[in-house]
Structure formats: structure tokens, C-alpha cells
N, C-alpha and C positions, 0 to 999 in steps of 0.2 A: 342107598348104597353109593358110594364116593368112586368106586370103578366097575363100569360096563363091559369092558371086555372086547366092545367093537371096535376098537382104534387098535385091536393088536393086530391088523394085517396092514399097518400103517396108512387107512383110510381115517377120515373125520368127520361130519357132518355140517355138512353150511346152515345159514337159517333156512328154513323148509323143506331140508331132510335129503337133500343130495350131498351123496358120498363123494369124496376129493381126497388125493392123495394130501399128506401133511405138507408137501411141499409145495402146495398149490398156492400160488404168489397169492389169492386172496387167505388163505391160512398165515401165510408168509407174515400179509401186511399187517392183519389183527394179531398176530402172535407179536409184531414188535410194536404196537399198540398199546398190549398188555404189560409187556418189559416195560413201555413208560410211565404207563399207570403205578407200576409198583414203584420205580424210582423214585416219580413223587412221592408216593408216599413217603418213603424214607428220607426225602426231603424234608419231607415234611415235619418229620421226627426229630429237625435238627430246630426247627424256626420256633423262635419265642414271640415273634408277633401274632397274634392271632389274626390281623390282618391278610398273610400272607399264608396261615395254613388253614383260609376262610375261599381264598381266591385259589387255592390248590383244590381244594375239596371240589369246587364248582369245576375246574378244570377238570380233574380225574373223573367227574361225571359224564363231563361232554367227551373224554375219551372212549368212555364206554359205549356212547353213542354211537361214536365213529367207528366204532369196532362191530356194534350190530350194522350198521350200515354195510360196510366192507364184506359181513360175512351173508349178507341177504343176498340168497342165488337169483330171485324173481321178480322182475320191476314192478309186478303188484302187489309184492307181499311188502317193498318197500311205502308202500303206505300206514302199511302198520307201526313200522320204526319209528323210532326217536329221529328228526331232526337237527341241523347244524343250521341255527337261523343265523340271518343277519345280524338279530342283536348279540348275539354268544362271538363275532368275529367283533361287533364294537365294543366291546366290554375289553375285549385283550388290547385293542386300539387304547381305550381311556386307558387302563392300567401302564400300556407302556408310553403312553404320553406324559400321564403325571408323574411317572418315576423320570422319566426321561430328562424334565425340565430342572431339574436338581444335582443332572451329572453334567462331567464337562466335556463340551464337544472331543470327539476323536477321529485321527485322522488315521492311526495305521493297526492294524492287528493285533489284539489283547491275547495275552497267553494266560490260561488259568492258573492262578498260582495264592500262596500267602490268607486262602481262607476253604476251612473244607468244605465249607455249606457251599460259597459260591463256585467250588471246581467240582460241585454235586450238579448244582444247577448246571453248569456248563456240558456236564454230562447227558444232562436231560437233555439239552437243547441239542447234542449231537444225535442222540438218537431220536428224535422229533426231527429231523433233517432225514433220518435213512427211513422214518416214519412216511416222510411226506414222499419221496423218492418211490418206496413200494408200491402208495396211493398212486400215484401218478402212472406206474408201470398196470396195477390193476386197471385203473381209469381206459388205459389204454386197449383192453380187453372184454375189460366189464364197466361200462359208462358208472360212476358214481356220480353223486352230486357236488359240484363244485365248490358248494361249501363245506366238504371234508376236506379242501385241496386247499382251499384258503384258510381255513382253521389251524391246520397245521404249520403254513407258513408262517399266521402268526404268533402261534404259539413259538416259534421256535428265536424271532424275533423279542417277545415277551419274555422267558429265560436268559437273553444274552443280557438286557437290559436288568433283570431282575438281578445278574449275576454282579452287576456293574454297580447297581446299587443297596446289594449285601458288601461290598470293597468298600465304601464309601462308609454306609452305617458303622462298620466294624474298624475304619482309621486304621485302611491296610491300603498300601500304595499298589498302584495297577500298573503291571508289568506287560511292557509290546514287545513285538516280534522286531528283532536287530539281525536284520540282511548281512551284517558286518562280524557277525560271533564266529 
């Protein structure tokens, strides 16, 4: 059955079965978590590389990670979870490095514009920023592991870069912020 019936006195369940209002910033942080996992997807719906709806997939995985993380209420049942290793934070490091070395340095504020897939991705990357923002406020209350903290960071660096090098693939010129408009 697809509905229980216990989330209608606006409570919800963490992992190992403590009740929390819905607006309980760790509900908070995996509910915009989830918003980012779908994005990608829908990103994902636009891209003909399979390359990059190869590194999304693996991405919306480790999301899911970070979301049982987030919603685990007891630091022993955290041993059960999924992990955010070391190597899932160098895997976005390589990605955004070898895209990187193929765009051209920038010095001032890109505005998304002129491609939809890349003001998708820029979308991603803004909420991977209010993503990382909520971690950090839970962090604050409920210790996570800092590799949810830094996974996020780079993930959100790894979309701006990505966005940078859909503009380029696509021979659409990239548009900065003019102080002067």
C-alpha cells in the first residue's frame, strides 16, 4: 500500500522509527536532497552523452546515500548506512578537473542563459548549495559525517563546471554579470 496514513498529523519517521514533525530541518535536508535527485534526473533526460547520464546515475545514487544518512536518528544505526567515502568526493574532483582543463579561465560571474540543459544544470547546482546549507545547519545539531558536507560542496562545484562545459559542447557563448546594465 503506497499510503499509511501516519504522516497525516504532520509527523514522519527518521531511519529507526522516531517520529519528527515534517519540518524537522533533518526532514528539511533530505526532502531537498530528493528535489535534487529528481532534477537530475530530468537532467538527465536532456543529455545525449551517455557519458554524463553515466556520472549522473552514480551521482543520484550517492544522493540517496546522503539522504539515509541525514535521516538516520542513532549514531549506531549509522553503521548500517550507506557511506560518502573518500573516493565518491575524488571521482567529482577528476570529473571537474578534466572538464575543467578544456574551458577558459574566468574571472567574473556567469549568468545562466542561451542553453536549457545548461540553466538545468545551473539549477541543480543551486539547490546542491541550499542542499549543502541545510547539512550544515543539521550538522549543527545532529553530528553527520563530513563527508556528506564535502560531497555536496563538490557536487555543487561539478554542476557549475559541468554547466560551463555543456556552453562550450553546444557553441553557445557565455554570458557574465555587468555591474554596469
Amino acid at each position: 500500500m503506497i499510503y499509511t496514513k501516519t504522516g497525516d498529523d504532520g509527523t514522519t519517521s527518521l531511519v529507526g522509527g522516531e517520529r519528527v514533525k515534517k519540518y524537522d530541518i533533518r526532514v528539511q535536508a533530505y526532502g531537498e536532497i530528493d528535489e535534487l535527485v529528481s532534477i537530475i534526473g530530468y537532467i538527465s533526460s536532456f543529455m545525449h552523452h551517455e557519458e554524463y547520464k553515466g556520472e549522473l546515475f552514480v551521482i543520484q545514487n550517492r544522493l540517496f546515500d546522503c539522504e539515509s544518512i541525514v535521516a538516520c536518528e542513532k549514531e549506531e544505526m549509522l553503521k548500517q548506512m550507506p557511506v560518502i567515502k573518500d573516493v565518491d568526493i575524488a571521482f567529482l574532483e577528476r570529473k571537474i578537473d578534466t572538464m575543467n582543463q578544456e574551458l577558459p579561465e574566468i574571472k567574473r560571474f556567469l549568468i545562466p542563459s542561451e542553453s536549457q540543459t545548461a540553466c538545468l544544470v545551473n539549477i541543480a547546482r543551486t539547490v546542491t548549495r541550499k542542499c549543502e546549507r541545510l547539512c550544515v545547519e543539521v550538522n549543527d545539531k545532529y553530528p553527520l559525517d563530513s563527508n556528506v558536507l564535502k560531497y555536496l560542496n563538490r557536487l555543487s562545484d561539478y554542476f557549475f563546471v559541468l554547466g560551463r562545459r555543456i556552453m562550450k559542447q553546444k557553441h553557445r557563448p557565455e554570458k557574465y554579470w555587468n555591474e554596469n546594465i
